[in-house]
C-alpha positions, 0 to 999 in steps of 0.5 A, spaced: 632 211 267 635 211 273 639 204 276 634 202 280 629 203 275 633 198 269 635 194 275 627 193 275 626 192 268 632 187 267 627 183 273 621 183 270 624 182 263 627 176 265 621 173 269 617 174 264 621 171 258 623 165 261 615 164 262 615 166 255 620 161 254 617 156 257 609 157 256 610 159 248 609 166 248 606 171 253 612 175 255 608 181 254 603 178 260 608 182 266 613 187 260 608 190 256 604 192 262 610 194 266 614 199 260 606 203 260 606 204 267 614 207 268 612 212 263 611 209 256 605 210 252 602 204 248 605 205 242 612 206 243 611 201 249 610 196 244 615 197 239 620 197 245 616 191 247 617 188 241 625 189 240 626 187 247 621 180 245 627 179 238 632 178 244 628 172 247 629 169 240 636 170 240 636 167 247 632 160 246 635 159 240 641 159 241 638 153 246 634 149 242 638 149 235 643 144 240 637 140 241 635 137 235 627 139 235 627 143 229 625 141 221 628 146 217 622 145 211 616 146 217 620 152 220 621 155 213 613 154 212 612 157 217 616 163 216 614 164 210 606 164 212 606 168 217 612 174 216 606 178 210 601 177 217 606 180 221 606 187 216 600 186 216 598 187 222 603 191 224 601 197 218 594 198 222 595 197 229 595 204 230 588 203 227 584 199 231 581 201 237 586 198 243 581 196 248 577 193 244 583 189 241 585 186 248 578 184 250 578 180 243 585 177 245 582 176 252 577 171 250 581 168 245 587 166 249 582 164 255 579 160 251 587 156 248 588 155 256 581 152 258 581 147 251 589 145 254 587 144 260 580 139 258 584 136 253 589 132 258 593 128 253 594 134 248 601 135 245 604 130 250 607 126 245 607 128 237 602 125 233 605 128 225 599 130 221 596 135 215 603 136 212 601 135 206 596 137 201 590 142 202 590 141 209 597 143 210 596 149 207 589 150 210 594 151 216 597 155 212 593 160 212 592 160 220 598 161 221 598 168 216 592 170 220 596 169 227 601 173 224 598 179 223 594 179 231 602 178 232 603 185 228 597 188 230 595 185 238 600 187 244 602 180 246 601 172 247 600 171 239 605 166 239 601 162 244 596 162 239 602 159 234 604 153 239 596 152 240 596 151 232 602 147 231 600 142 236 593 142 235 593 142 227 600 139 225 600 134 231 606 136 235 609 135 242 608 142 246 616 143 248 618 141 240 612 147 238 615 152 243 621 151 239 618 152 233 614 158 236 620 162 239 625 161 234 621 162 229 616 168 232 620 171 237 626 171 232 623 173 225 615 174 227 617 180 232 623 182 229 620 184 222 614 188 227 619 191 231 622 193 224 615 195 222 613 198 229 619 202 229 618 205 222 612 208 225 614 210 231 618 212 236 622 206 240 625 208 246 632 205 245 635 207 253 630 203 256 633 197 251 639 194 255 635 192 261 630 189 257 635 185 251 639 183 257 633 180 261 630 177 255 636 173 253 638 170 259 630 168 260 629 165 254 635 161 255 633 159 261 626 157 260 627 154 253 632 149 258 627 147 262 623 146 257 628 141 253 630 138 260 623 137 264 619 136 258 612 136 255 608 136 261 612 142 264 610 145 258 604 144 257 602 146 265 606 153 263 602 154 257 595 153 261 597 158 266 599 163 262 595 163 257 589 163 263 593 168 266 593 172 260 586 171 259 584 174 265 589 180 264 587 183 258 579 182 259 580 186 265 585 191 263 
């Protein structure tokens, strides 16, 4: 690629991940779209994306491990349960037909921010439930599930992990977008970019712009996140997932 072009991608990236960061996923609403435009076709697109989205892992990590928000038993839980959807997915999207993957994933996710914006107290302030018993691995079982759409589906899942764990467990936003970034960005993407790239080919020259702006944005939007709070949050999510929404029923 040339300069000009990984300076292009190293904006795009660091915008759409400081959103992701902000909102709990959605990077791929600009990335995605972007590396298919200069050039990628789907596939490889997508295990790009997916390596570049572990970097802003890394980035909101690194910010929200400092701040306190995490509980290591419902991070491990949440691993656990969706890491096997992850692979799932990821071993069959070659599979599914892509147009209409996204039109699904279009109604779904418009559908999170609408219900976001109807319900103005939701996710404002934690309200613990369903962590024990039958419910508890109820949510589980979801959480398998948006796994293997974060495996098989080309971006905003993690959306749909923020939505679950504040609607279903009862979590502030900005605690459920620490959990989402940490735990999807990180481990959920890394383990379907691993998959992905088992399968295909990644284009690993058009990394550095892509890591760079993933890092520097999902440590940028996972402060703002810490420091403005649940209301900043929870208007990034609605935004995003809209935004979203209306993308992929477009096309």
């Amino acid at each position: 690629m040339s300069p000009l072009e990984q300076g292009l991608l190293f904006v795009i990236s660091a915008l759409a991940n400081l959103l992701s960061a902000l909102a709990g996923g959605g990077a791929g609403l600009l990335q995605l779209p972007a590396l298919i435009f200069l050039g990628l076709p789907f596939a490889i697109a997508l295990a790009t994306h997916k390596v570049a989205s572990v970097a802003l892992g890394v980035g909101a990590t690194l910010r929200f491990m400092r701040s306190g928000l995490v509980e290591r038993r419902l991070a491990l839980f949440i691993l656990s349960c969706g890491l096997p959807g992850v692979v799932l997915g990821a071993s069959i999207i070659l599979q599914v037909p892509e147009r209409a993957a996204q039109i699904a994933l279009g109604f779904l996710t418009l559908g999170l921010g609408i219900y976001s914006v109807v319900r103005p107290d939701l996710g404002t302030t934690a309200e613990e439930r369903h962590r024990s018993g039958l419910r508890y691995w109820l949510g589980g079982a979801v959480l398998f599930l948006i796994g293997a759409l974060n495996g098989s589906l080309t971006s905003g899942t993690g959306l749909f992990v923020t939505m679950w764990l504040v609607r279903w467990y009862g979590l502030e936003y900005r605690v459920a977008v620490a959990y989402t970034l940490i735990l999807v960005g990180l481990f959920w993407n890394g383990t379907g970019a691993v998959t992905l790239g088992l399968q295909g080919a990644i284009r690993w020259d058009w990394l550095p712009a892509l890591i760079l702006g993933s890092l520097i944005g999902g440590y940028a939007g996972a402060h703002l996140a810490i420091v403005r709070g649940n209301k900043l949050v929870k208007r990034a999510f609605e935004i995003v997932t809209i935004l979203l929404g209306i993308k992929l029923l477009i096309g």
